[in-house]
DRENNU-876770 format. One record per atom (N, C-alpha, C, CB): residue number from 0; z, y, x. Coordinates in pm, whole numbers, plus 50000, padded with zeros to 5 digits. Glycine has a CB too. Example, Ala and Ser with C-alpha at 12.3 -4.5 7.8 and 13.67 -1.06 7.14 Angstrom:
REM DRENNU-876770
<pt><n>0</n><pz>50780</pz><py>49431</py><px>51319</px></pt>
<pt><n>0</n><pz>50780</pz><py>49550</py><px>51230</px></pt>
<pt><n>0</n><pz>50780</pz><py>49670</py><px>51320</px></pt>
<pt><n>0</n><pz>50905</pz><py>49553</py><px>51131</px></pt>
<pt><n>1</n><pz>50708</pz><py>49775</py><px>51285</px></pt>
<pt><n>1</n><pz>50714</pz><py>49894</py><px>51367</px></pt>
<pt><n>1</n><pz>50787</pz><py>50003</py><px>51290</px></pt>
<pt><n>1</n><pz>50572</pz><py>49940</py><px>51408</px></pt>
END
This chain:
REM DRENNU-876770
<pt><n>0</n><pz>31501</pz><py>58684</py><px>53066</px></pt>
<pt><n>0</n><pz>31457</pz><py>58774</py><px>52962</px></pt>
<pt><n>0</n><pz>31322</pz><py>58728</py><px>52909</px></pt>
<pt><n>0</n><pz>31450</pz><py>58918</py><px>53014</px></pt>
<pt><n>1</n><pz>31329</pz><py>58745</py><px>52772</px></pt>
<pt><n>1</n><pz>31163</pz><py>58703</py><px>52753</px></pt>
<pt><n>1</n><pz>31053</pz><py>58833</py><px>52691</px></pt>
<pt><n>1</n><pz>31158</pz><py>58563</py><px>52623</px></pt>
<pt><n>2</n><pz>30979</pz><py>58822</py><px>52644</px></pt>
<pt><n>2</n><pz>30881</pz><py>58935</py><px>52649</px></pt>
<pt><n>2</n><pz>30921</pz><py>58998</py><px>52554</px></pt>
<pt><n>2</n><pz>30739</pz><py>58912</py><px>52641</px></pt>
<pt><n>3</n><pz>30921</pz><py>58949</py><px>52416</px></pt>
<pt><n>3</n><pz>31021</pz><py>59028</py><px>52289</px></pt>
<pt><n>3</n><pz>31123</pz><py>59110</py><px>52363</px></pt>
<pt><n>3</n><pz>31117</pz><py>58909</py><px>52177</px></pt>
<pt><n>4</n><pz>31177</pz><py>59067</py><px>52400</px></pt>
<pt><n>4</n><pz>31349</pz><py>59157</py><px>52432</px></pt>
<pt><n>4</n><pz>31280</pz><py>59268</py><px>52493</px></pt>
<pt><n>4</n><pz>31496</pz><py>59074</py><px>52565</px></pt>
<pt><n>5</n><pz>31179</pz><py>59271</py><px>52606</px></pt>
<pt><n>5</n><pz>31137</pz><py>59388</py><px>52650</px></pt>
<pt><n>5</n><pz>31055</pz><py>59470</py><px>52546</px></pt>
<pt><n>5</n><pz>31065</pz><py>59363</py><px>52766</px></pt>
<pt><n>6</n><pz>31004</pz><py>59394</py><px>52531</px></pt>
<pt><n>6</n><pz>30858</pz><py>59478</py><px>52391</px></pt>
<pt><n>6</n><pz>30991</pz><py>59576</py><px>52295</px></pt>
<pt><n>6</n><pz>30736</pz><py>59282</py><px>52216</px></pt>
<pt><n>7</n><pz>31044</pz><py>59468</py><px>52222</px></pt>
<pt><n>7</n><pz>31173</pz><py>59547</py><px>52158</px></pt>
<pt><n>7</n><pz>31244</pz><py>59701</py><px>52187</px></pt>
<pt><n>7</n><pz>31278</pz><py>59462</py><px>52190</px></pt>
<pt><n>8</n><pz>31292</pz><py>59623</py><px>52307</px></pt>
<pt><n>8</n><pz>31394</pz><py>59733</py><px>52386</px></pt>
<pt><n>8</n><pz>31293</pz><py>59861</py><px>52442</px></pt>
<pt><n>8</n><pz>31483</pz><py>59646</py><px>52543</px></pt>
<pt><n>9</n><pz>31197</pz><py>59849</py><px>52499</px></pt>
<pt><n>9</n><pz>31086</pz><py>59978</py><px>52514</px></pt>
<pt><n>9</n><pz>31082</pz><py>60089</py><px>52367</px></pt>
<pt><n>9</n><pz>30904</pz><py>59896</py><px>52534</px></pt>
<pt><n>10</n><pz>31042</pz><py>59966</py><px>52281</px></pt>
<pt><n>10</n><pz>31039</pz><py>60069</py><px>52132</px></pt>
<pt><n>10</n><pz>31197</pz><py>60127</py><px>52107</px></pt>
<pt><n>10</n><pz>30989</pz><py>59957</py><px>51965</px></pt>
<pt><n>11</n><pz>31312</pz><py>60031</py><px>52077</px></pt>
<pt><n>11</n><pz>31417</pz><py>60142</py><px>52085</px></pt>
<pt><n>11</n><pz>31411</pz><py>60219</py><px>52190</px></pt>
<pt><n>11</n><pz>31543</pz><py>60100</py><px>52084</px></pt>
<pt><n>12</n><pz>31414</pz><py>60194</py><px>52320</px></pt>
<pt><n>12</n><pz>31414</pz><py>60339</py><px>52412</px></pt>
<pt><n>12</n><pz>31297</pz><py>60444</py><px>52388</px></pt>
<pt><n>12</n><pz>31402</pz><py>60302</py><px>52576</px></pt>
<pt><n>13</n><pz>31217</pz><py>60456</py><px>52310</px></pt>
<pt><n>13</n><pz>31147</pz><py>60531</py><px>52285</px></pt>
<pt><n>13</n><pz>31179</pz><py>60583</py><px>52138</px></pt>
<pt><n>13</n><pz>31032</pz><py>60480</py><px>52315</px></pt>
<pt><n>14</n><pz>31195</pz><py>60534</py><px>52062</px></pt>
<pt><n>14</n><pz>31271</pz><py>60591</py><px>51921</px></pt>
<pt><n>14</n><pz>31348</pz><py>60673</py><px>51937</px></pt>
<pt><n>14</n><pz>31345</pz><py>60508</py><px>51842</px></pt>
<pt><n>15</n><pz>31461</pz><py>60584</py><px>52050</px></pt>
<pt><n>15</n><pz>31607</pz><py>60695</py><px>52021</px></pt>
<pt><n>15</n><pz>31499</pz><py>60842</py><px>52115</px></pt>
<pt><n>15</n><pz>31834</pz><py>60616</py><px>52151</px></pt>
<pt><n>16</n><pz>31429</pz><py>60812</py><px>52234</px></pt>
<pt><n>16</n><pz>31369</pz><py>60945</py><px>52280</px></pt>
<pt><n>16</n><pz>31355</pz><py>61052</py><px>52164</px></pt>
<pt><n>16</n><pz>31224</pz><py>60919</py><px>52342</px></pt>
<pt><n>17</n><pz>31246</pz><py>60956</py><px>52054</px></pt>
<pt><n>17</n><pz>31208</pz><py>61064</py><px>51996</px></pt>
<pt><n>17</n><pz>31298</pz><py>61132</py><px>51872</px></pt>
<pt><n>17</n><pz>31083</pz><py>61032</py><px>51960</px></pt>
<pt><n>18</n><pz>31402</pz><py>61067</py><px>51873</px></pt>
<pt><n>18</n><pz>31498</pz><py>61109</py><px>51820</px></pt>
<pt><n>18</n><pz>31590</pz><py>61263</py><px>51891</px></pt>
<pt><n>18</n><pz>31567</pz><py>60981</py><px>51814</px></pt>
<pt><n>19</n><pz>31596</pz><py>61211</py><px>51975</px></pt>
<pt><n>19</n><pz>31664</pz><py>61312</py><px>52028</px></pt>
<pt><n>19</n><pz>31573</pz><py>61424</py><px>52047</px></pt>
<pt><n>19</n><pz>31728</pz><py>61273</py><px>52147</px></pt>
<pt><n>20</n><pz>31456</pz><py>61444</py><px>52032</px></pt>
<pt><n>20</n><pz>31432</pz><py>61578</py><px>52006</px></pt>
<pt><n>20</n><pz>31382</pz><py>61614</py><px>51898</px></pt>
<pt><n>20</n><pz>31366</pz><py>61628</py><px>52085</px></pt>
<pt><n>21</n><pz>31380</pz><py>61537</py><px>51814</px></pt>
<pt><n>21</n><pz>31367</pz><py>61610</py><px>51645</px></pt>
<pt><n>21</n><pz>31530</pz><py>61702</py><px>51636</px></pt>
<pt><n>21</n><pz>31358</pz><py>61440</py><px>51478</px></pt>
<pt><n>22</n><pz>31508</pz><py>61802</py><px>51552</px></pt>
<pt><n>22</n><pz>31611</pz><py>61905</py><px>51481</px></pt>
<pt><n>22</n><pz>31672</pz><py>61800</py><px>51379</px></pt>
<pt><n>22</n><pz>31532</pz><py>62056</py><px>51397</px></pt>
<pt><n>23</n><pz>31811</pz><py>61884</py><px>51364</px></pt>
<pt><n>23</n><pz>31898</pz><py>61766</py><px>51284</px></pt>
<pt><n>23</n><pz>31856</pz><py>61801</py><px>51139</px></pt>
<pt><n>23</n><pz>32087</pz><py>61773</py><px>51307</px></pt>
<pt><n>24</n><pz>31847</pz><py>61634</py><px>51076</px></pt>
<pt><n>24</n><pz>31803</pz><py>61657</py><px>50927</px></pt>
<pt><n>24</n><pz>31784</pz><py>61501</py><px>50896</px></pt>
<pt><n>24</n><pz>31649</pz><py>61763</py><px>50902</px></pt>
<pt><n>25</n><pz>31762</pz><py>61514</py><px>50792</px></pt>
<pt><n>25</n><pz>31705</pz><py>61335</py><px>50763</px></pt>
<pt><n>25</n><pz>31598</pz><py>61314</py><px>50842</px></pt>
<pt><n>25</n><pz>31645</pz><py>61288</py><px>50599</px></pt>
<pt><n>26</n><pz>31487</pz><py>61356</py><px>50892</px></pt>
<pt><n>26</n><pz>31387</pz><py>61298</py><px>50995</px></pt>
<pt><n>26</n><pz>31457</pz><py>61220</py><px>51140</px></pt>
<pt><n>26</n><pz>31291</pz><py>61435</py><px>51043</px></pt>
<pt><n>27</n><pz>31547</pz><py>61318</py><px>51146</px></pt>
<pt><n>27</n><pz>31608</pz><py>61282</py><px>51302</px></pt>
<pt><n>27</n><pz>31708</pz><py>61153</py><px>51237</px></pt>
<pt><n>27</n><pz>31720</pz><py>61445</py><px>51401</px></pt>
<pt><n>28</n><pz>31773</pz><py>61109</py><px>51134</px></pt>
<pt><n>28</n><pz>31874</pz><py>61051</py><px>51091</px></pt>
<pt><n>28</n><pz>31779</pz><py>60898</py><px>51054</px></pt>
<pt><n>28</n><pz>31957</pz><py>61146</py><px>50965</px></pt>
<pt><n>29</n><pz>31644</pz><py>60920</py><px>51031</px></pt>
<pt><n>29</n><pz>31531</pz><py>60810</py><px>50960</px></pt>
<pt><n>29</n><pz>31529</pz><py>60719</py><px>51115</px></pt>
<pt><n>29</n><pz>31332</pz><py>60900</py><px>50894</px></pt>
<pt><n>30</n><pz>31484</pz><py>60871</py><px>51253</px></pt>
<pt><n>30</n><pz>31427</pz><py>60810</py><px>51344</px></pt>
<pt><n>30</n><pz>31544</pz><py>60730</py><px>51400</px></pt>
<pt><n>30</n><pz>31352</pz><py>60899</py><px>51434</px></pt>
<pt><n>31</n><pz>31711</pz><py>60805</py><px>51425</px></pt>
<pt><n>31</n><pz>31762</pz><py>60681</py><px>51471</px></pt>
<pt><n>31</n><pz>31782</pz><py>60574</py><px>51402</px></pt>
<pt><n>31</n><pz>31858</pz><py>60693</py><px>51517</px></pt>
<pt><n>32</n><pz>31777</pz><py>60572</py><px>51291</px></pt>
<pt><n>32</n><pz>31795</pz><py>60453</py><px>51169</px></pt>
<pt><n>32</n><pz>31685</pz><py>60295</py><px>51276</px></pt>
<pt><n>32</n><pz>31678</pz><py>60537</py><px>50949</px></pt>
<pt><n>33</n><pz>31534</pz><py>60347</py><px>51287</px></pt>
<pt><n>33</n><pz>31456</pz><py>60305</py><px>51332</px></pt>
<pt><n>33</n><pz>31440</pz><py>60211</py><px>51497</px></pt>
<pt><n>33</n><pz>31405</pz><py>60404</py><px>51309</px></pt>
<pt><n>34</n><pz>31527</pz><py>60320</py><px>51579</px></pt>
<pt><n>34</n><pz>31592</pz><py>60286</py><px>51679</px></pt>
<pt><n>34</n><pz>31709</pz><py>60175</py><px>51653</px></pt>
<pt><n>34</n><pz>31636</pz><py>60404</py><px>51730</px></pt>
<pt><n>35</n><pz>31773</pz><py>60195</py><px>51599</px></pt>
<pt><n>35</n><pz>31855</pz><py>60062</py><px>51558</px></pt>
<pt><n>35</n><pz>31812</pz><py>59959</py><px>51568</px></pt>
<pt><n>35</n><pz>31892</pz><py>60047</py><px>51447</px></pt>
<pt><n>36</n><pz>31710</pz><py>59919</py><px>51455</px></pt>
<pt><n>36</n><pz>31629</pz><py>59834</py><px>51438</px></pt>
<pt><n>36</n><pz>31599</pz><py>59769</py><px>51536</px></pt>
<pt><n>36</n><pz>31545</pz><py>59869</py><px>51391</px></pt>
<pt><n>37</n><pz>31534</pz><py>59862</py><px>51613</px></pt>
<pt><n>37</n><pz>31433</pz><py>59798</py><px>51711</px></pt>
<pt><n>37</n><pz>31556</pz><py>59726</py><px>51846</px></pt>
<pt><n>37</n><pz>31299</pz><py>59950</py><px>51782</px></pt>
<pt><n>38</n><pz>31673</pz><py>59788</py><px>51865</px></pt>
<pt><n>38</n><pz>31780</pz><py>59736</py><px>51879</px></pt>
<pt><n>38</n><pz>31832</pz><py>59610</py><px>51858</px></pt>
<pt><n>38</n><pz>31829</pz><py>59793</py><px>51836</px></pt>
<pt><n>39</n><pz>31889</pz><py>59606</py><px>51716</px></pt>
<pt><n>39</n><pz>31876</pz><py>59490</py><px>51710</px></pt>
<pt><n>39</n><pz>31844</pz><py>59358</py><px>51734</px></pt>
<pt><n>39</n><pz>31864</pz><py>59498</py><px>51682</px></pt>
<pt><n>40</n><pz>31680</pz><py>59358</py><px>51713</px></pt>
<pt><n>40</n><pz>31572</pz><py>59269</py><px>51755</px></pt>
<pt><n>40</n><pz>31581</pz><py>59271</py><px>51859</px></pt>
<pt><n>40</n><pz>31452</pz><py>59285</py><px>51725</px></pt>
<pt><n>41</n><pz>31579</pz><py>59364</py><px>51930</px></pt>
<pt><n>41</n><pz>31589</pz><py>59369</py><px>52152</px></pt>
<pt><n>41</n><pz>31696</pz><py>59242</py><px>52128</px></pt>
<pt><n>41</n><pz>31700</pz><py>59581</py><px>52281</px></pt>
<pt><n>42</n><pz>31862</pz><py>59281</py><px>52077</px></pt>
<pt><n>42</n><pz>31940</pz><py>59216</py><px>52116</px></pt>
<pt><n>42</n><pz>31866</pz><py>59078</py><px>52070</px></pt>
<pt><n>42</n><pz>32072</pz><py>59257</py><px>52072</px></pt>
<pt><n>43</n><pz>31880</pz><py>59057</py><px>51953</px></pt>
<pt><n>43</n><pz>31844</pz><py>58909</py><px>51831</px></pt>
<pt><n>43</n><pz>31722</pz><py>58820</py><px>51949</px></pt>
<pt><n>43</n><pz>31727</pz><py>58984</py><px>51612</px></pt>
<pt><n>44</n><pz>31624</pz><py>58879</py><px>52003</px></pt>
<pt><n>44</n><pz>31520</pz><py>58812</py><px>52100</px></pt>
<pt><n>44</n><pz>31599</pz><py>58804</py><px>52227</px></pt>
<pt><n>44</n><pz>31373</pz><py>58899</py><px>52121</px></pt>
<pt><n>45</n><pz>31708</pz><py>58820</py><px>52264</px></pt>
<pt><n>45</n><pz>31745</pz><py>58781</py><px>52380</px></pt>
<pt><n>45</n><pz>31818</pz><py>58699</py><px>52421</px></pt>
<pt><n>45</n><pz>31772</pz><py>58843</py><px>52422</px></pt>
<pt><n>46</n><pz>31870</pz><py>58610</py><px>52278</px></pt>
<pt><n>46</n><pz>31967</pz><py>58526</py><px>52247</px></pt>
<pt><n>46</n><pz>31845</pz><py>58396</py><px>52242</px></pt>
<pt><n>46</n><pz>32067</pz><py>58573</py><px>52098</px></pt>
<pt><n>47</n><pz>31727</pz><py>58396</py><px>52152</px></pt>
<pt><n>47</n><pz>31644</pz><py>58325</py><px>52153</px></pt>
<pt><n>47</n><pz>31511</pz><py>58390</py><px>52098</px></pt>
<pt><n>47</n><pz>31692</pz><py>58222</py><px>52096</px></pt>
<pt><n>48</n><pz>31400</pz><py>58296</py><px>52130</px></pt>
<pt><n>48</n><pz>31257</pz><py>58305</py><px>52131</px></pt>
<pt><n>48</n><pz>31268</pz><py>58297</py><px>51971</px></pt>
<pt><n>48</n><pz>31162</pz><py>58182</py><px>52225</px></pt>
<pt><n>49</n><pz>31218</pz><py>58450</py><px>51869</px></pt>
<pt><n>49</n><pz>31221</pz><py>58413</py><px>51737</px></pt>
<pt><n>49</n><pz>31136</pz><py>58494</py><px>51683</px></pt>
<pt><n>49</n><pz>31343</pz><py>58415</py><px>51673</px></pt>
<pt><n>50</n><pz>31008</pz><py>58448</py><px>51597</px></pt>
<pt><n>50</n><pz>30929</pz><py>58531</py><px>51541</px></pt>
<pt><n>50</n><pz>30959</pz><py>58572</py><px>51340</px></pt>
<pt><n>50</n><pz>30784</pz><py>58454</py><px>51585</px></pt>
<pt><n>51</n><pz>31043</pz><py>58499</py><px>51358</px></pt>
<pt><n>51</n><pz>31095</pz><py>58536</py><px>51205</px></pt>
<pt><n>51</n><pz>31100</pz><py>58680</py><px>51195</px></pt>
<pt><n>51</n><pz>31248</pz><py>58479</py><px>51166</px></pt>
<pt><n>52</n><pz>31146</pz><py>58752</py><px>51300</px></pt>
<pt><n>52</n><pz>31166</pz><py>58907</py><px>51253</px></pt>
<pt><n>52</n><pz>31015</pz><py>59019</py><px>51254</px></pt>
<pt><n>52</n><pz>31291</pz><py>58976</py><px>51376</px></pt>
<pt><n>53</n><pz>30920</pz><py>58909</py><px>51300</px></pt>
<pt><n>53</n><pz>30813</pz><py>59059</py><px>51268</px></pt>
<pt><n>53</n><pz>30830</pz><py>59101</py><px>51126</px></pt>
<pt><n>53</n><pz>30627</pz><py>59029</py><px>51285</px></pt>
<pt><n>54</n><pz>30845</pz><py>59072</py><px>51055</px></pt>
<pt><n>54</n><pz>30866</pz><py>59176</py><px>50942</px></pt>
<pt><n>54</n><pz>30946</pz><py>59263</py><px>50945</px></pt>
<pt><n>54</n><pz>30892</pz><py>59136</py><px>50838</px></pt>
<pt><n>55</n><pz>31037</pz><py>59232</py><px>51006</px></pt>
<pt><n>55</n><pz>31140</pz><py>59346</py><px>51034</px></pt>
<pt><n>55</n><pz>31079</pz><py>59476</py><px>51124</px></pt>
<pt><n>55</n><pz>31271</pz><py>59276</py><px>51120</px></pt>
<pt><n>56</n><pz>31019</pz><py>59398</py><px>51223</px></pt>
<pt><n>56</n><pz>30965</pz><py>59447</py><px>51327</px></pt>
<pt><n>56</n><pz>30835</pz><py>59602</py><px>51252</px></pt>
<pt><n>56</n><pz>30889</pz><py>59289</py><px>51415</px></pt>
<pt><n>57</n><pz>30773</pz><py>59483</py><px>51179</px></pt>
<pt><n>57</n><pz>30663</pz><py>59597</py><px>51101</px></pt>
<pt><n>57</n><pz>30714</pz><py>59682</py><px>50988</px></pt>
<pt><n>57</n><pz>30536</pz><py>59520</py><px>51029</px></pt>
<pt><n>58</n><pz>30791</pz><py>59666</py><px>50933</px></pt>
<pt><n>58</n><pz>30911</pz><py>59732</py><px>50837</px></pt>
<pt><n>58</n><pz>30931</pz><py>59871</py><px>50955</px></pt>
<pt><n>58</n><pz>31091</pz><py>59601</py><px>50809</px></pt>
<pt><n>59</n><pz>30958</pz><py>59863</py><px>51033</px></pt>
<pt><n>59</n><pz>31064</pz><py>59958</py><px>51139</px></pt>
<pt><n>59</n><pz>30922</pz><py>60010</py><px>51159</px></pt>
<pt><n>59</n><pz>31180</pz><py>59883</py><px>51299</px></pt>
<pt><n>60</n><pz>30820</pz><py>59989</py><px>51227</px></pt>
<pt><n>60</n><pz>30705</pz><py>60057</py><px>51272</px></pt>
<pt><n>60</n><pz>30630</pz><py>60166</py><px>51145</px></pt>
<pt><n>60</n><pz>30602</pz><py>59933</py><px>51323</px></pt>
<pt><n>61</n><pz>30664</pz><py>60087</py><px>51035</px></pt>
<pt><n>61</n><pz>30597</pz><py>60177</py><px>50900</px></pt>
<pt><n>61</n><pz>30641</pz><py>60282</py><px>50901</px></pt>
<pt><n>61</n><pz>30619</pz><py>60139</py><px>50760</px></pt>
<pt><n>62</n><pz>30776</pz><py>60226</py><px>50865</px></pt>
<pt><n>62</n><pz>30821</pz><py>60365</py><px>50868</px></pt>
<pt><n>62</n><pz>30810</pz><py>60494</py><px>50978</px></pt>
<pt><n>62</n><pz>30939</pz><py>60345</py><px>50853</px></pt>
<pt><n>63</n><pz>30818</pz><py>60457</py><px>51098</px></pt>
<pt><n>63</n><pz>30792</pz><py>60549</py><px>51233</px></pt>
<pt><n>63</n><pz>30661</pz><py>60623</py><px>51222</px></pt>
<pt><n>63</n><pz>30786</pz><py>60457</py><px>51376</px></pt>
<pt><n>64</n><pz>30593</pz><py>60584</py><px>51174</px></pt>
<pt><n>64</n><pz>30449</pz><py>60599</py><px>51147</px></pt>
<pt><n>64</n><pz>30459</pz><py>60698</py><px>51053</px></pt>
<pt><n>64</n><pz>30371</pz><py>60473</py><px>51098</px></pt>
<pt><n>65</n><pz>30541</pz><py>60692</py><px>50922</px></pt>
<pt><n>65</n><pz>30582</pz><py>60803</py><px>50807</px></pt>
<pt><n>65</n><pz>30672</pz><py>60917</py><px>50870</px></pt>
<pt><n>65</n><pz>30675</pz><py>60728</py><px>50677</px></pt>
<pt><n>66</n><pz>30728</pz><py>60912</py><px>50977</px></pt>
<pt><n>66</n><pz>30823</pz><py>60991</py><px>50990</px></pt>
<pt><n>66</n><pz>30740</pz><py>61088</py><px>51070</px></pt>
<pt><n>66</n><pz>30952</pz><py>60933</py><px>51046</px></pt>
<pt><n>67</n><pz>30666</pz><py>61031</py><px>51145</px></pt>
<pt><n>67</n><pz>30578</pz><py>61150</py><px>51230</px></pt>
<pt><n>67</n><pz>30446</pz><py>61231</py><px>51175</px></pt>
<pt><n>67</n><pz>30522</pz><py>61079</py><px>51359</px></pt>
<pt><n>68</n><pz>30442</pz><py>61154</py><px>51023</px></pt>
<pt><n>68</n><pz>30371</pz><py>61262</py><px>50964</px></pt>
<pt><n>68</n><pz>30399</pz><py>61404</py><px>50945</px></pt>
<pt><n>68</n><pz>30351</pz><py>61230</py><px>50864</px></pt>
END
């Protein structure tokens, strides 16, 4: 395993957390959207060492950042 896949996979396991206790609505529907993401990338970094996706990476964090306003 390399450090991405964990860094990754912490943030989805913490997304979908905070997903699951938002009330159902588009906030809760944004945050798992977000969790995905960070999914993804868990998987995509565990196949290989790849920094192409911080944008993705900071894309997904922006938004998390908007949702908990």
């Amino acid at each position: 395993m390399s450090d991405a896949y964990d860094y990754f996979r912490e943030h989805a396991v913490t997304a979908v957390r905070k997903a699951r206790e938002l009330p159902r609505g588009r906030t809760k529907q944004k945050q798992r959207t977000v969790a995905r993401v960070y999914h993804l990338l868990s998987r995509e970094a565990a196949l290989a060492p790849n920094i192409h996706h911080l944008g993705e990476f900071r894309a997904a964090r922006r938004l998390e950042r908007q949702i908990g306003r």
